[in-house]
N, C-alpha and C positions, 0 to 999 in steps of 0.2 A: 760234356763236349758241346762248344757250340757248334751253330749250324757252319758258319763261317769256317771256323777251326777244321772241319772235314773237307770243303771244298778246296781250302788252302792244302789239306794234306793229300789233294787228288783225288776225292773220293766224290763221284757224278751225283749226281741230284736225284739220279735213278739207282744207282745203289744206295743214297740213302735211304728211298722210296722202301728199298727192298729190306736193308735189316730192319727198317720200325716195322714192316708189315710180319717179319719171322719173329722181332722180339731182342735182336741184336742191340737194336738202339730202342730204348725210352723216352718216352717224350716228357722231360719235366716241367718246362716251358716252354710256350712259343719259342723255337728255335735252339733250345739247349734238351739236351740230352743225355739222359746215361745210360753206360754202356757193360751190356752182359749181365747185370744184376737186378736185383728189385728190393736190396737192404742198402740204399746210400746211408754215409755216416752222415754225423749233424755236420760237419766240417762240407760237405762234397752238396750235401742241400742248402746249406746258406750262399754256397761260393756260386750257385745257381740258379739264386736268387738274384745276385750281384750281376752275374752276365745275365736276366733274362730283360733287367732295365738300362741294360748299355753300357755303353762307353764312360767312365770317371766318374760311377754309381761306387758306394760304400755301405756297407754294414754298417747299423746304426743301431740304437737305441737298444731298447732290453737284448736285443739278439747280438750286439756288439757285446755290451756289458758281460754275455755268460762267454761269446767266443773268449774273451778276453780275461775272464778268469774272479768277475767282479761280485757276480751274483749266484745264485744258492739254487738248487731247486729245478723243476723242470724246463727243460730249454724251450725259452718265446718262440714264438712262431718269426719266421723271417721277418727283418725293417732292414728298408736300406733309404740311403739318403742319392735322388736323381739330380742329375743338373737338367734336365726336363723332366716335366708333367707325364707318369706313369699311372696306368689304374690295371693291374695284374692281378688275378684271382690269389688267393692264398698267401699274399705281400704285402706288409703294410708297406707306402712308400712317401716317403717327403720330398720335395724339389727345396732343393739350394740353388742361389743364383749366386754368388762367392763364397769358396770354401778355401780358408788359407791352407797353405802347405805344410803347417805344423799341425793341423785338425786331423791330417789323415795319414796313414800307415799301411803295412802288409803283414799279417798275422798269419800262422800258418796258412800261407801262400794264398789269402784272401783280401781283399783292401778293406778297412776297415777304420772307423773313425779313432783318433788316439784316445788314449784312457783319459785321458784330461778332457777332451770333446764329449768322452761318451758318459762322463759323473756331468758334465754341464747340461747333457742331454736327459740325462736319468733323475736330474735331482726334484724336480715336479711331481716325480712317481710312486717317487721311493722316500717309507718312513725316515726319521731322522735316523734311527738306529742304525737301517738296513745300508739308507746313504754313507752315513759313518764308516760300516763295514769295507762298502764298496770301496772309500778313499782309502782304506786302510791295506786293503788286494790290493788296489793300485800300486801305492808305494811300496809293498812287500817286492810286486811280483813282477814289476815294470820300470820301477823308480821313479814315478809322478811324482813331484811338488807340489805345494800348495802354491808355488809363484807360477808353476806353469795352470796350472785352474783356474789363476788370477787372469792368467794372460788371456786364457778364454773369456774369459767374463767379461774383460777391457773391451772385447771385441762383441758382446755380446752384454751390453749393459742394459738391457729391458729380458732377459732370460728368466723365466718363471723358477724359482725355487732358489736363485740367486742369493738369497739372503738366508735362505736356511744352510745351502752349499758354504758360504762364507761363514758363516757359525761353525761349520763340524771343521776345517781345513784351520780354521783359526784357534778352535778349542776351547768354543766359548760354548760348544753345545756337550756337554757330561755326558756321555753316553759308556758302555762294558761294551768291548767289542769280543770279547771271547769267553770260555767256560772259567778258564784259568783268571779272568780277572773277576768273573761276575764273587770264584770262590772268596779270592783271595778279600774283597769288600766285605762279602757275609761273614767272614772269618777275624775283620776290624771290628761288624759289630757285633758280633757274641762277647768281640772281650773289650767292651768297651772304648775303644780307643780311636781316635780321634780321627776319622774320614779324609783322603786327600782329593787333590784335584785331580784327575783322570784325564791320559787321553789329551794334553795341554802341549802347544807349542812353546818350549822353553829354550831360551839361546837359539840354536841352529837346529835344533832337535826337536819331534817329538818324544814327553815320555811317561810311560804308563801311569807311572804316580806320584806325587809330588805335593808336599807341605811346605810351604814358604816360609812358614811361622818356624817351622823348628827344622832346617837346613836340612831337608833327609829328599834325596830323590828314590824310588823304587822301582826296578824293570823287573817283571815276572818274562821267565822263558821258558816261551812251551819250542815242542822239539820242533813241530812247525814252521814256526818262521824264526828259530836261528840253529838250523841244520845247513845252513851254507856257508863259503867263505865271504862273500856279501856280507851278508847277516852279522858275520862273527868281525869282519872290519866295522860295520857301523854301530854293536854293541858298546866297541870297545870308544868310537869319539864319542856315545853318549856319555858314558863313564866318565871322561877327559873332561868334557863337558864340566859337568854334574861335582868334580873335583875341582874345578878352574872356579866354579862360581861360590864355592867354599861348601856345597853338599856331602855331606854323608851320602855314601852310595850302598848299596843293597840291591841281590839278584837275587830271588826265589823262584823256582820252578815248584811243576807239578806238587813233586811229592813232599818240600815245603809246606805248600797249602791243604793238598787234602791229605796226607798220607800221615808228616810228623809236624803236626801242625804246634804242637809247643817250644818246640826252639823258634821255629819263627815268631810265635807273640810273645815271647820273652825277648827276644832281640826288641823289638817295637815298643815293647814298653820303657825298655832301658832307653832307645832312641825320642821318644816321643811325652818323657812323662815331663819335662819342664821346656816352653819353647823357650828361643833365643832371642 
């Protein structure tokens, strides 16, 4: 709660006085508050982080990237981005003097920079791999494009890591982004067979794998990311895809790869042993 928010909802300055002094209210930041507890979630500390540096203040950076579903591991400490000069104990914070209206969003009921903002913001930080990953949540779990990334970048042409960001969105940088595909490569080379390009924007689509030489596209599906009806409509225009451009097409899942892994390299071989 902020302080504001209590006086608007008629509550005196002297009963505020009075629950911070019983413990009703907490003091998170100058002027914000919480109320009755002492375990806020990560959602309820970031979003008071956001009102403790004002008005049309955003979550930003590593701490946007994990709100938002991009990165792995322990949640950053708060970053928000000010349209003034903030210096807050326990906050990293940036001032922005123009931030377009496509940069910024509401994420469970927190303002926050758009995932396309927040990979242009993260990509200086973060390994190629880790970046990789990130664009790859993005698109799962938001639907980012690599034109909407672009369109940051346009707007942001001296951005640090800009050229790495344009590598992974473009698919010029080879990177596994899952367990399922790291197998499915170690399982190409045990049986000798010939490596594709990973992870590559082809036609309208990205798609997991792909040899040009011998017309064969291949998408591994883990339950993951296509356990939705999303997922299961944009399986299928890759396919259309992958069919339009005269590909042999092929889906392996999990137990494909690790489980009965010989009908899959006898398909591969039968597809793979003379290019076209």
């Amino acid at each position: 709660m902020r302080r504001r928010h209590a006086l608007r909802a008629g509550i005196s300055v002297e009963q505020i006085r009075t629950r911070l002094h019983t413990g009703a209210l907490l003091v998170e930041y100058p002027g914000v508050y919480r109320v009755g507890h002492r375990a806020p979630s990560l959602e309820s500390s970031y979003l008071a982080a956001v009102w403790a540096c004002g008005d049309r203040t955003l979550l930003a950076g590593g701490a946007a990237g994990y709100l938002l579903e991009l990165l792995k591991g322990p949640p950053p400490r708060p970053e928000v981005l000010a349209p003034t000069k903030r210096r807050i104990d326990g906050i990293i914070t940036r001032r922005y003097r123009v931030l377009h209206r496509n940069d910024r969003m509401t994420y469970r009921s927190i303002p926050v920079t758009s995932p396309a903002r927040t990979l242009v913001d993260l990509a200086p930080q973060l390994g190629i791999t880790e970046l990789a990953r990130a664009c790859h949540e993005a698109g799962i779990r938001h639907g980012t494009t690599p034109a909407q990334v672009e369109e940051v970048l346009a707007r942001r042409p001296n951005s640090p890591g800009a050229g790495k960001l344009r590598a992974v969105i473009s698919g010029d940088a080879h990177v596994l982004l899952s367990k399922l595909e790291e197998g499915f490569i170690a399982l190409l080379m045990d049986a000798k067979l010939p490596l594709p390009e990973t992870n590559r924007r082809t036609g309208a689509h990205r798609v997991d794998c792909r040899w040009a030489e011998h017309r064969l596209t291949v998408e591994l599906d883990s339950f993951r990311y296509h356990n939705s009806r999303q997922s299961w409509e944009r399986d299928r225009a890759r396919e259309r895809d992958a069919r339009a451009r005269g590909d042999e097409f092929r889906r392996y899942t999990w137990m494909d790869v690790f489980e009965e892994p010989r009908p899959t390299v006898s398909d591969l071989r039968a597809l793979l042993g003379n290019p076209i």
